[in-house]
C-alpha angles and dihedrals in degrees: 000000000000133000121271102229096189125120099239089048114112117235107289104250113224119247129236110235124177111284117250097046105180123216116261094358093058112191103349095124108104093012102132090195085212091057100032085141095046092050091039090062082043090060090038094061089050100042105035128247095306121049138129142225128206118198122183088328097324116115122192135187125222124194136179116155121129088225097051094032079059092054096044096054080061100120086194092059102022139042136179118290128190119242121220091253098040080053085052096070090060089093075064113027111029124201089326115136108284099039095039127123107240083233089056108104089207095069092063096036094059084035093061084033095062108026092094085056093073096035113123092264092046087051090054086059103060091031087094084046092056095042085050090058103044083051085056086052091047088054089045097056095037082063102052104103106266119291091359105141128252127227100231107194086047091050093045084051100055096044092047094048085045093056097040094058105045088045095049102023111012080229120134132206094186089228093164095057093049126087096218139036118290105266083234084070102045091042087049089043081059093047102061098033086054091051097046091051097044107048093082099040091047088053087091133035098253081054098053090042087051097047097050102105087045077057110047080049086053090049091057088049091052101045088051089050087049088047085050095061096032094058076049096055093040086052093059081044103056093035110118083197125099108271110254115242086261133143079261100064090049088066106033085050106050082055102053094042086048088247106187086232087059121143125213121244088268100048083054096066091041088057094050092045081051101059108029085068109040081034099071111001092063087043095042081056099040080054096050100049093051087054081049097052100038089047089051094044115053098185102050082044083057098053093038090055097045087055103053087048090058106049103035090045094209086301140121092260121230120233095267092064099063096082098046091070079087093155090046082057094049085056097050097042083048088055091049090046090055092042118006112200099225095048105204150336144218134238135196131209099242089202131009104295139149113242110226087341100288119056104070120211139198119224095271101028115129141191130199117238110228103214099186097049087046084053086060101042115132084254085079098059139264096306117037095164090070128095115232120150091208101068077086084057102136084242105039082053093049082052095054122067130254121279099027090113112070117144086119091043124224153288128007089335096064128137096285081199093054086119102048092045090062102038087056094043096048091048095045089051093044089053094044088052093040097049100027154057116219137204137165130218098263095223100052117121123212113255122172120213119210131213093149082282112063134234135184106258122231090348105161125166134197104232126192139182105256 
């Protein structure tokens, strides 16, 4: 972030960075390039909500205050920038929605495309899909040998890419009938691990030379991911069946009727990638840590589970009854709070300005918002660490100031499937509370894994039929 030179410009404040910064290397002492989030909120609580980093020459910004968090989601003064491992998925994404330049036509075109997919109408349409699903999970579980334990992040991961994939493709990757993990998952796993460890070391010439056989492995992922959606996209092709109203057949149709919305074959693929991963990797975490936290909480178990009961009456519920597991919701926004699956996002000055009136920026110069460390800001009580469901109480939200909720980011650049998200997540834990026991390994520790998204690590529960 460069200095703001102007006159009216207030005196550039200087910015905390970590202690023993080395020449040349910068702050690399204490970096675990599989945690680099995790270590990034550690230096936050040290350093304050504004403080940089510099590793080999590359200097990033991290804010988390819930002032400056306030200014940056200004659309009239920010706008979305692209963080080097965020770039980074463009070997996988394109320009699709999340990994777009805002300059890229393509990005509004596909926004305005699919907006109509995750209207109200367009979520009663895949409700009896979800519920399909969660009844696969349901079947899945009800087979395992009595009292043997469930991963729950895998699991998570094959019902939300399962879901994912009928809703927006009607397209299936009978994750429920394999042993394993689909190979799109582990290739997709690869993919952003690769790109979190690598963004650092590929930041100077001995890194990239270094990092060339990790990236001729990455460039077999990619190209089976791109096969993947290509042999989805040749399946609607080839179908001699009406297309299903899907997030598909927008696109394939806009370009076949000359929309003026209309993507090109690539940016297709780049869309479908798009969503086939957000769409399920950031939803299979949000899941898992809710499991975490309820196991973990009995009384909150209890009242979610009283709730559900309630309100579904035993029954399958309709769609309606999604949003009145209020309670249900307050868990799972609590658990993104905690651990937001999409950790943080970057923002750029669109024009010279002077963050909180203090922090000056050049036109072009970004931070990175740091979600975890906002979801902990003083603004959230005494004890933020802490998982309480009521803190989304209507009242208890009215109280707080804008911009201190972020796990779908911000602006214009938002999650476009925040609503679908929830609805899923909401209707997979009111079946697993309405159908199940649970119960954790007591002596399980939390540990968060990072690919740029986050997961629970090694979370497994003993489920049984109530």
């Amino acid at each position: 972030m460069s200095v703001d030179t102007t006159p009216e410009a207030t005196t550039d404040a200087r910015i905390p960075h970590p202690a023993w910064r080395l020449p040349v290397l910068g702050d690399v002492l204490g970096i675990n390039i599989r945690t680099p989030l995790q270590n990034s909120v550690s230096i936050g609580r040290e350093l304050g909500p504004i403080f940089e980093r510099n590793v080999l020459g590359n200097r990033f910004v991290f804010a988390s205050g819930a002032d400056m968090v306030a200014e940056l989601s200004d659309e009239s003064r920010f706008a979305k920038h692209l963080a080097p491992g965020v770039k980074a998925l463009r070997g996988i994404g394109g320009d699709g929605l999340f990994t777009a330049y805002n300059h890229e036509p393509n990005w509004g075109k596909a926004h305005n495309l699919l907006a109509p997919a995750f209207s109200q109408t367009a979520m009663r349409s895949y409700h009896r899909t979800m519920l399909d699903v969660a009844g696969e999970l349901v079947d899945h579980w009800d087979s395992r040998e009595s009292d043997s334990p469930v991963d729950v992040s895998a699991d998570m991961t094959k019902l939300t890419l399962e879901t994912i994939g009928r809703t927006g493709f009607s397209y299936s990757f009978d994750s429920f009938e394999r042993e394993e993990q689909h190979p799109f998952v582990k290739a997709m796993v690869g993919a952003l691990s690769h790109s979190q460890r690598t963004t650092f070391l590929k930041s100077t010439a001995l890194g990239r030379v270094l990092a060339r056989r990790a990236d001729q492995r990455d460039e077999v992922r990619k190209a089976y991911m791109a096969e993947v959606v290509d042999e989805v996209i040749r399946a609607r092709r080839t179908s001699t069946e009406p297309g299903p109203e899907d997030l598909l057949e927008l696109m394939l149709r806009a370009a076949r009727e000359n929309d003026p919305n209309r993507i090109d074959e690539l940016n297709i693929r780049h869309q479908v990638v798009t969503f086939l991963v957000a769409g399920h990797e950031t939803t299979s975490g949000a899941l898992s840590f809710a499991l975490y936290y309820l196991s973990q909480n009995p009384e909150v178990l209890a009242k979610a589970r009283a709730e559900v009961d309630k309100v579904w009456e035993g029954e399958e519920p309709a769609f309606e009854k999604i949003a009145k597991l209020r309670y249900v919701r307050r868990v799972l926004d609590e658990s993104l709070r905690l651990w937001p699956t999409a950790p943080a996002y970057g923002r750029a000055a669109l024009e010279d300005t002077t963050l909180v009136g203090k922090y000056p920026m050049k036109k072009g110069d970004w931070m990175l918002v740091l979600i975890p460390s906002l979801h902990r800001d003083p603004v959230w009580g005494n004890d933020p660490e802490a998982f309480d469901p009521d803190r989304f109480l209507p009242a208890n939200i009215k109280a707080r100031p804008a911009h201190v909720y972020k796990p779908f980011g911000t602006g214009e650049r938002a999650c476009i499937g925040r609503q679908f998200a929830i609805h899923e997540a909401v209707l997979v834990l009111g079946t697993i509370l309405q159908k199940y026991t649970i119960e954790a390994d007591p002596a399980y520790e939390l540990k968060v894994a990072e690919r740029l998204t986050l997961m629970p690590e090694g979370f497994n529960l003993t489920v049984r039929r109530r």
